[in-house]
N, C-alpha and C positions, 0 to 999 in steps of 0.2 A: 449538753443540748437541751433545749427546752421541753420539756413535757410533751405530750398530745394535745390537743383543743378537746376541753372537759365539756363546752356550751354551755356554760353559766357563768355565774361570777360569783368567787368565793370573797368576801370582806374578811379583813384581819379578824375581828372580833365575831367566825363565824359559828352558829348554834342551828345548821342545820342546812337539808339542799336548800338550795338557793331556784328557782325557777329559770329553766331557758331563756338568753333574750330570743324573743321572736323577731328578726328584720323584717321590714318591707324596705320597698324602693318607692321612693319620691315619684310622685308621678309627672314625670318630667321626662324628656329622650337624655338618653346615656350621652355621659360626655366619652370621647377619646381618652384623656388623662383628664380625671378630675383632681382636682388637689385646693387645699389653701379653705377650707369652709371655717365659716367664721357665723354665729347667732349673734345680730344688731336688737339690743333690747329693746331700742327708743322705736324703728323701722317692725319687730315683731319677723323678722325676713331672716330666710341661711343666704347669708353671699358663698360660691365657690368659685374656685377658673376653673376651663380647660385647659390645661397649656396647647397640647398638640392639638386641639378643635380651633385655640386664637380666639377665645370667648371668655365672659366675667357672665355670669349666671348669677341671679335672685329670685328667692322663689319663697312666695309670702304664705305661709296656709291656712291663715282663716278664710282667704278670697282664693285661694287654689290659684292666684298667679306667677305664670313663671317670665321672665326677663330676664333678656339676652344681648351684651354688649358684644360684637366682633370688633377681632384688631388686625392690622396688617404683621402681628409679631405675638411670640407667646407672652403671654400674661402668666407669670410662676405663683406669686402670691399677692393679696391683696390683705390690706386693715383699715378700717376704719374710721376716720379725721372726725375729731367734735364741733365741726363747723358744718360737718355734713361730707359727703363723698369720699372716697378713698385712695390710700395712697397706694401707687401696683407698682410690683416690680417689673418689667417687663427686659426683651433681650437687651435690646437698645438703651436701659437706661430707668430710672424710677419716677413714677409721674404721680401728680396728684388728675383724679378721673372724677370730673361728672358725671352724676348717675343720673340726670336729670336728663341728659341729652348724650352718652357716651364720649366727650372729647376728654382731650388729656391734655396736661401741661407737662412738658420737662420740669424735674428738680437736680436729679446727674446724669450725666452723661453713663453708660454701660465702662467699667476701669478695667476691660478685659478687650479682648479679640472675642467681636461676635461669633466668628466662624468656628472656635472652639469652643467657648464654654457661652451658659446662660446663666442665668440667678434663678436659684431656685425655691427653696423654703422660706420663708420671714415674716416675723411678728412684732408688735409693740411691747416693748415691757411696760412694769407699771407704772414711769415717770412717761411716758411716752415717745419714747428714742424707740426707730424704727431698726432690727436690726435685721439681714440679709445674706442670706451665703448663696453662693454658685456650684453649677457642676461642671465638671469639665466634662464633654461629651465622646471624647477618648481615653476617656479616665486616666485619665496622668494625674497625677497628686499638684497641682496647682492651683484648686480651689480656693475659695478662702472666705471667711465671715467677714461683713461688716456692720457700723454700726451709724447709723442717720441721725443728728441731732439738728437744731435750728443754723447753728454755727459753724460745722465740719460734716465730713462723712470720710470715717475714719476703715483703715486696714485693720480688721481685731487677731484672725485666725487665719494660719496658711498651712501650707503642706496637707489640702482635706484633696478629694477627689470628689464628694459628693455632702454640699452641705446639708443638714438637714434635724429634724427634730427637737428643734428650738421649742422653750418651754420654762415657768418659773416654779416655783414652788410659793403658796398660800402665802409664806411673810415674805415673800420675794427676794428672801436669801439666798437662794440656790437657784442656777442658771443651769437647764441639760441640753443640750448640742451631741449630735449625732454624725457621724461619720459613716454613711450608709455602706460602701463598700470595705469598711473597716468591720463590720456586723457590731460597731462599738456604740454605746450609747457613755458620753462623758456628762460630767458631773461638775461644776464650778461653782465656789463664792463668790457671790454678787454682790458688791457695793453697792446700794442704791443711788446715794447721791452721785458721784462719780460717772457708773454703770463701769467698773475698772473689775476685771476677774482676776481671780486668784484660785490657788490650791488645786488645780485639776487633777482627777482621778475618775478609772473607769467606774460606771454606776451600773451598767446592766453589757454583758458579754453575749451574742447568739453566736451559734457553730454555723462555721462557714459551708458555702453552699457546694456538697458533694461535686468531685472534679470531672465526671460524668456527666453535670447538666442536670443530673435527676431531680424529681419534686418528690419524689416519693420518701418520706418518713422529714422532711428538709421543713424545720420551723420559720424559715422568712429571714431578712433581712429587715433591717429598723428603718422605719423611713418618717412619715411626719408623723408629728404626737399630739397632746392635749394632759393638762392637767388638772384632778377633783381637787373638790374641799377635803377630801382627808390628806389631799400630798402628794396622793397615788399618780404615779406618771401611765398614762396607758400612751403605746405603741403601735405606729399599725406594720403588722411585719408582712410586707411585700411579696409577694411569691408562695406567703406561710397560708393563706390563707385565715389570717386569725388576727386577733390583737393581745394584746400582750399588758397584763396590769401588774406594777411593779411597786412594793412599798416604799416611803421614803428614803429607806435603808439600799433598794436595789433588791430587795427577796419577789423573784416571782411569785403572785399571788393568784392571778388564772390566767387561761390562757382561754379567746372567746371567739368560739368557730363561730365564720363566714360563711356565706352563700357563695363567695366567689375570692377567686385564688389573688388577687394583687387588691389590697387595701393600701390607701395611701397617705390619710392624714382621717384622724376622728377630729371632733368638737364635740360639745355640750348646747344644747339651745332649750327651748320652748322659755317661755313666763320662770318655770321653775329650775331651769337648767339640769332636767331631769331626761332628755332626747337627747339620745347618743346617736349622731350622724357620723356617717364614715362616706369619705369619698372612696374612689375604688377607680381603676384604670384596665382598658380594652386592647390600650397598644401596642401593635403588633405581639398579642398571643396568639397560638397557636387555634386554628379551627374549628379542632373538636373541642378544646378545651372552653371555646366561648358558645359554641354548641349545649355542653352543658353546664354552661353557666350563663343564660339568656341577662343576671340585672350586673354585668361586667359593667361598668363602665357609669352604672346607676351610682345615685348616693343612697344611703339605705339609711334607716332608721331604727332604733330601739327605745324603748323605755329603761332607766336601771334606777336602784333604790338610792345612788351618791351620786349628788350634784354635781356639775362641773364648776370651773371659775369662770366668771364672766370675760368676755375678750378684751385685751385693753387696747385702747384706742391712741392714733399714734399722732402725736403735736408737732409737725413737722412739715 
């Protein structure tokens, strides 16, 4: 089972404490389920969605602007197109989305039964094939990854129940993909040229969530991620209250208390890729628990001393 949240971050090569991240929240109203933030270097802006709010949010902060697209359907994840606007996955299907005016274009059709499952997690890698997994929202193990090039949009991964925590490593040889109610985070060879995986094996294990329901002593479940310049995969663990930094290897390195109990996906942003944003989710918890925890559903921010990777942008 993973550690406690120590609230700091310990680096491989560490000579001593390290200082608290201090969070705030974006001054922005809380989303329902935030998920999917992305820092657009060329824009200077974090893109997130809401899923359950049916919103794509931008929020620039040298001018402290925030912008809000609404959809008639959830928006799961969003990236970036180098012609400008982004491609989103939404229930219904993957679109390319003007940010200039909100509309959208079809690119596919949704390869699932809406009424079961959605798309949830997805990102560019670094040739920029958009790739995408679903969840099934009865959690039956019929999930599955896919992966978006100019040419196809292929079946990669099945038998998941909740895709999630997609992520490259620095030479972009290593692909990590998450099976959230599996508490599994996997580990793959990545082809570049291809994008064809190989060798899978588990990279990071969490203990499952006590059969009582209980939150108490219960480190999280893996849900979306983000990758540093040193390799390090950080995790945001669901329910754990915390995230989770993990070496190349899979050695837990910290574990980094939260202000609030459901993180859902970090990134890296500002100029220096030194702002650690964490989206975070409201939906349907409990009460008291959003009682005391007033920035649920905020994005929150930190400073740390390792950069993140820059987002890649998806040509597609």
């Amino acid at each position: 089972m993973p550690p406690p949240c120590i609230g700091f971050i310990a680096q491989r090569r560490y000579d001593g404490a390290m200082p608290r991240l201090e969070f705030t929240p974006l001054p922005v109203p809380a989303s329902i389920l935030g998920e999917s933030p992305f820092w657009h270097p060329a824009e200077r802006a974090l893109y997130w969605v809401d899923i359950a709010g049916r919103a794509i949010n931008r929020y620039t902060p040298a001018t402290d602007e925030h912008q809000r697209w609404p959809f008639e359907t959830e928006p799961s994840c969003i990236a970036p197109r180098p012609d400008g606007g982004l491609i989103a996955a939404m229930r219904d299907g993957l679109f390319h989305v003007d940010v200039r005016d909100g509309t959208r274009e079809r690119i596919v059709r949704a390869p699932y039964d809406p009424a079961e499952q959605r798309f949830n997690d997805g990102k560019a890698d670094p040739q920029g094939r958009f790739w995408v997994g679903t969840i099934h929202e009865q959690r039956l193990p019929q999930a599955a990854l896919y992966c978006l090039t100019l040419d196809s949009f292929d079946h990669v991964l099945g038998d998941a129940t909740n895709s999630n925590g997609l992520g490259w490593s620095p030479d972009g040889a290593t692909l990590y993909w998450t099976d959230t109610k599996l508490h599994t985070v996997f580990a793959f060879d990545f082809e570049p040229a291809s994008g064809s995986l190989s060798r899978r094996r588990i990279f990071a294990r969490f203990a499952p969530k006590p059969d009582d329901g209980s939150l108490e002593g219960y480190g999280g479940r893996p849900d979306g991620a983000a990758v540093d310049v040193e390799g390090c995969y950080w995790a945001a663990c669901f329910e754990g209250k915390r995230l989770a930094r993990f070496s190349p290897e899979g050695e837990l390195l910290a574990s980094v208390e939260l202000p609030v109990r459901c993180p859902t996906m970090p990134c890296f942003g500002g100029d220096d890729l030194r702002t650690l944003y964490v989206t975070t989710s409201r939906e349907k918890r409990p009460a008291d628990e959003l009682a005391r925890e007033p920035w649920a559903g905020r994005v929150l921010q930190a400073r740390v001393d390792v950069p993140g990777l820059p987002v890649n942008f998806a040509d597609v």
